[in-house]
N, C-alpha and C positions, 0 to 999 in steps of 0.2 A: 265818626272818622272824618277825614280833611279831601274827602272827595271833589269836594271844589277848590279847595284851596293851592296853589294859590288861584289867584283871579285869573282866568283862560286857560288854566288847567286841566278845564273840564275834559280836554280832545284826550290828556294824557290818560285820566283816571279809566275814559271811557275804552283804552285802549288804541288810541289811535298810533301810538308812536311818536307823537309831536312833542319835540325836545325844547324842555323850557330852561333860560338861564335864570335861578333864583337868585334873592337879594339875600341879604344877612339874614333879614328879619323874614323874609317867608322860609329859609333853611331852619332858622331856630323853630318857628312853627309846626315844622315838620319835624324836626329831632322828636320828641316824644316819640309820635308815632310814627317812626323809622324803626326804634327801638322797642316798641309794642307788636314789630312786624304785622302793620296797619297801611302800612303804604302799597302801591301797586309797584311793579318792576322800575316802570318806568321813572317815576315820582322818588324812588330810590335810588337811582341812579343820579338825579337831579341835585337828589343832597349830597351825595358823594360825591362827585364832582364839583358842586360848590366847599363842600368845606375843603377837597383836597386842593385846591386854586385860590382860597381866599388865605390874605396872610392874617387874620384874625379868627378864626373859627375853629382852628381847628383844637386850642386849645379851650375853648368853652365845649365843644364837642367831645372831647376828651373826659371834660369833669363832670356833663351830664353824662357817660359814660359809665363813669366811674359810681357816681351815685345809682344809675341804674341796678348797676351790680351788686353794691351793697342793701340796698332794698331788695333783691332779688334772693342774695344770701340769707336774710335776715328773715323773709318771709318762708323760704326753705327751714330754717333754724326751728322756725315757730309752727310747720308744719309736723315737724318730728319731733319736736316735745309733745304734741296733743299726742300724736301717733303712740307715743310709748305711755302713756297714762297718766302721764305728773301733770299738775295742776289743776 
């Protein structure tokens, strides 16, 4: 997980409530496990409000999004063909 991440984070992850402004690149860091629901409240909030205030994010935000989902469908798909016997 990104329990440290970003750098002086640690007060968030640990629960402190200490509100970090992230950069692009520690939000992108995070996106994965945002979307793994691996972050803590706080540290999720952090990316959300970062991509909802940056005017570039939120469409890369978007298309990890999107790919999430499809992966997500995909491995559902591949779940239920073992389930029913084929292959």
């Amino acid at each position: 997980t990104s329990a440290s991440w970003p750098p002086g984070a640690g007060d968030i992850a640990g629960g402190a409530g200490v509100m970090v402004a992230l950069s692009c690149a520690e939000a992108r860091d995070l996106a994965s496990d945002l979307l793994d629901g691996e972050l803590g409240p706080d540290l999720e909030r952090a990316v959300d409000e970062h991509v909802t205030g940056c005017p570039t994010c939120p469409s890369l935000y978007r298309a990890l999004l999107a790919v999430h989902h499809e992966l997500e469908r995909l491995r559902h798909e591949e779940e239920l063909g073992e389930g029913s016997g084929a292959g």
